[in-house]
GUDO-159154 format. One record per residue: x, y, z of N, C-alpha, C in turn; residue in one letter; residue number from 1. Coordinates in Angstrom, 3 decimals, padded with zeros to 6 digits. Layout:
N
X,Y,Z,X,Y,Z,X,Y,Z,a,NUM
...
//
This chain:
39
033.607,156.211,122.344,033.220,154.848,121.961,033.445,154.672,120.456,x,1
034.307,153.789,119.867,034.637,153.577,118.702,032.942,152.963,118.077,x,2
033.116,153.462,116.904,031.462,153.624,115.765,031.602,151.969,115.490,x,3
032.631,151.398,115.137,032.010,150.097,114.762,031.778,148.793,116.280,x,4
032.292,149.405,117.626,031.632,148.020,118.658,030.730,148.599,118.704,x,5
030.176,149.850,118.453,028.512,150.205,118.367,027.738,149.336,117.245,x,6
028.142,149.363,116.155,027.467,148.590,115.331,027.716,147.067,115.866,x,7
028.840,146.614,116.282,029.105,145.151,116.374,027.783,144.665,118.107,x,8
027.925,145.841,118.822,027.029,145.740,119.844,025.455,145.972,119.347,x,9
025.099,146.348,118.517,023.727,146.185,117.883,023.453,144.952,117.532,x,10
024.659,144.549,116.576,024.255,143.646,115.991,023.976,141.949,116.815,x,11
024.986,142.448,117.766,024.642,141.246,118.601,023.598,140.996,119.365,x,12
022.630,142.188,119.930,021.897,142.261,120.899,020.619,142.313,120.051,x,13
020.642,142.551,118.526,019.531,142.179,117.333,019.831,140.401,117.487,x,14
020.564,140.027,117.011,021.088,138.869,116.581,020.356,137.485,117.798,x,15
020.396,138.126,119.186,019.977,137.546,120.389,018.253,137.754,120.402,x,16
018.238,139.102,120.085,016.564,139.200,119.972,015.581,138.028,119.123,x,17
016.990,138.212,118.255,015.644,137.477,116.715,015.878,135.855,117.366,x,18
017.166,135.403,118.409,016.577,133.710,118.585,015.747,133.837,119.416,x,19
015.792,134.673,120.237,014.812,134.951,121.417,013.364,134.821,121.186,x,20
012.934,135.615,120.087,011.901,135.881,119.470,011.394,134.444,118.481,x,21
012.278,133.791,118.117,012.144,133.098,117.497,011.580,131.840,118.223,x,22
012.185,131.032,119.756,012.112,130.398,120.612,010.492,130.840,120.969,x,23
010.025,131.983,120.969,008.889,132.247,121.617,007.642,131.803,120.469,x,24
008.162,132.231,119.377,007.296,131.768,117.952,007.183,130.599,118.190,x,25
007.706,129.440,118.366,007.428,128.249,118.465,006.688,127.741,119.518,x,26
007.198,128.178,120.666,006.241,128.427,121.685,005.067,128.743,121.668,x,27
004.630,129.978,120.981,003.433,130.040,120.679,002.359,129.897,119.428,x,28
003.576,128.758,118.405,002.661,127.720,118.070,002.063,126.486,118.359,x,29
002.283,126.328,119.239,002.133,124.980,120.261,000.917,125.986,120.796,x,30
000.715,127.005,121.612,-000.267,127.380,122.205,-001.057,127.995,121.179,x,31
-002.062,127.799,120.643,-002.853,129.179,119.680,-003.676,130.032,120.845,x,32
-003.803,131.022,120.487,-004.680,131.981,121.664,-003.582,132.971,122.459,x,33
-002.076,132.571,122.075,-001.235,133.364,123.021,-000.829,134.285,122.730,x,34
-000.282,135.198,122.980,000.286,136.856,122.606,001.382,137.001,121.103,x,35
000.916,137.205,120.609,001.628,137.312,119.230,002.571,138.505,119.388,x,36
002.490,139.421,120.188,003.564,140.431,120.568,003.743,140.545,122.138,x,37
005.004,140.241,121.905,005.255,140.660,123.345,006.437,140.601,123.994,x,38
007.086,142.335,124.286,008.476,142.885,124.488,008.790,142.555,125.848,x,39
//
């Protein structure tokens, strides 16, 4: 496996996390009381 689609595959599957994560932040500012972590 060539070293940089490893990095380019991190970076994308970080890159997806953080809107992911981000979509849920908003989400759960609209709710207060809801899970502040959660994988």
């Amino acid at each position: 496996m060539n070293r940089s689609d490893f990095f380019i595959g991190r970076v994308n599957a970080g890159f997806m996390y953080v809107l992911a994560s981000n979509c849920r932040l908003k989400d759960k500012v609209k709710t207060p009381g809801g899970k502040a972590e959660e994988v």
